[in-house]
N, C-alpha and C positions, 0 to 999 in steps of 0.2 A: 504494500500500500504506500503512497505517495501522499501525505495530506498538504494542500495545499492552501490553506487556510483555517483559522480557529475562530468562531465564530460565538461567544458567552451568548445566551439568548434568556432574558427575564423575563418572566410572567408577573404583566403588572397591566393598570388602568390607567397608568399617569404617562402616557404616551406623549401628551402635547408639554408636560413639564419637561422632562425627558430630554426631548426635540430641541427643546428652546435652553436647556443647563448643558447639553453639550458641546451644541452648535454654538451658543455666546462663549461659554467658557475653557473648551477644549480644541475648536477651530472643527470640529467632526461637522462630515456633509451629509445630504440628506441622499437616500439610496433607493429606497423605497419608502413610501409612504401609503397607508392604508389603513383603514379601521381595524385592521384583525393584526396588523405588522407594521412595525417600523424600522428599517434599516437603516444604521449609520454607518460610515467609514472615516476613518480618521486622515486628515491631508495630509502630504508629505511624508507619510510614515517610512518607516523603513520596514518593509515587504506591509502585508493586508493584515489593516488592524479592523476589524468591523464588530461592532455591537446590533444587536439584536432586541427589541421588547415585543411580546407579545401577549395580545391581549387575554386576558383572562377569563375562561372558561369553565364550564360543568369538568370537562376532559383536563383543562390546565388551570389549576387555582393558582390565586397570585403568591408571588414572591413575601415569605413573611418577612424580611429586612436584618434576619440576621445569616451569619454563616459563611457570607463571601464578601469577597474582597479582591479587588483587580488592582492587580500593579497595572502603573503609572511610569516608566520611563521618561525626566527631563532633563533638559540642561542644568537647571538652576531653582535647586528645592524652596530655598529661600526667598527668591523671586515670586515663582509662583505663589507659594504661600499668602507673602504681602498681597498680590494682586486677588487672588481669590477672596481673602480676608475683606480687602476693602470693599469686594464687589457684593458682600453678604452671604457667599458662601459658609454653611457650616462646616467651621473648620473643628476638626475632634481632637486633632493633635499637633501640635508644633513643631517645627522643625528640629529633628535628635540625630544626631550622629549614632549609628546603631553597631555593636561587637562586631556583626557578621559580617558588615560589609557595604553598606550604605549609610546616605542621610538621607529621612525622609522625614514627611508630614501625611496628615491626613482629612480628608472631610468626606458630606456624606452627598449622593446625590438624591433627587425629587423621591425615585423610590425605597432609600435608605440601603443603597451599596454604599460601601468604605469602598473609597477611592484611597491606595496608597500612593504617593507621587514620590519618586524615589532617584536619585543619583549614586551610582558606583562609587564608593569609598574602598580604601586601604578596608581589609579585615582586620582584627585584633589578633593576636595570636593563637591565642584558644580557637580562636574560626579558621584561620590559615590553611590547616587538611582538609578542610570542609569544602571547601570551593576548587572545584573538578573541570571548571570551564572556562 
């Protein structure tokens, strides 16, 4: 098998919050749009980043908001943080230099995924063997 893309897909109703907290705050386009599906993709990614929400049914109940958590690859944790911050994003965590190997911060979006936003750090020593790639 060849996969060619990874695609997170949530079961929620807040389609149009969704739409409108990625596209303002993440620069993600709109891909598909539909009452039963909304597809985003992320610009300029490096290879296919696309998210997925779909509406919630008898067959897919929604998303209860806890459990998951999507990294966030950026340049500059600190930046964005301020920038989100001011924008009234809920931010959950602050920006922390972390053992294993990053800095990052965190907030939530409309459906209540933790968004990690994250930069490659040095690991600490204790993490050092840990990191394989």
């Amino acid at each position: 098998m060849s996969i060619k893309a990874l695609v997170p897909m949530v079961v929620t109703d807040k389609q149009a919050a969704l739409k409108e907290f990625y596209t303002r705050y993440f620069g993600f386009q709109v891909i598909f749009e539909h009452p039963a599906y909304l597809g985003l993709r992320a610009k300029g990614a490096e290879g296919e980043i696309e998210l997925g929400f779909l509406a919630a049914s008898d067959e897919h109940p929604p998303f209860s908001g806890q459990g998951v958590i999507l990294a966030l690859k950026v340049d500059d944790v600190d930046a964005e943080y301020e920038r989100l911050l001011s924008e009234g994003v809920i931010m959950t965590r602050e920006p922390t230099d972390n053992p294993w190997g990053d800095r990052s911060c965190m907030c939530l979006d409309p459906a209540g995924l933790a968004l990690y936003l994250y930069k490659p750090i040095p690991p600490a020593a204790e993490f050092a063997s840990a990191v394989k790639g």
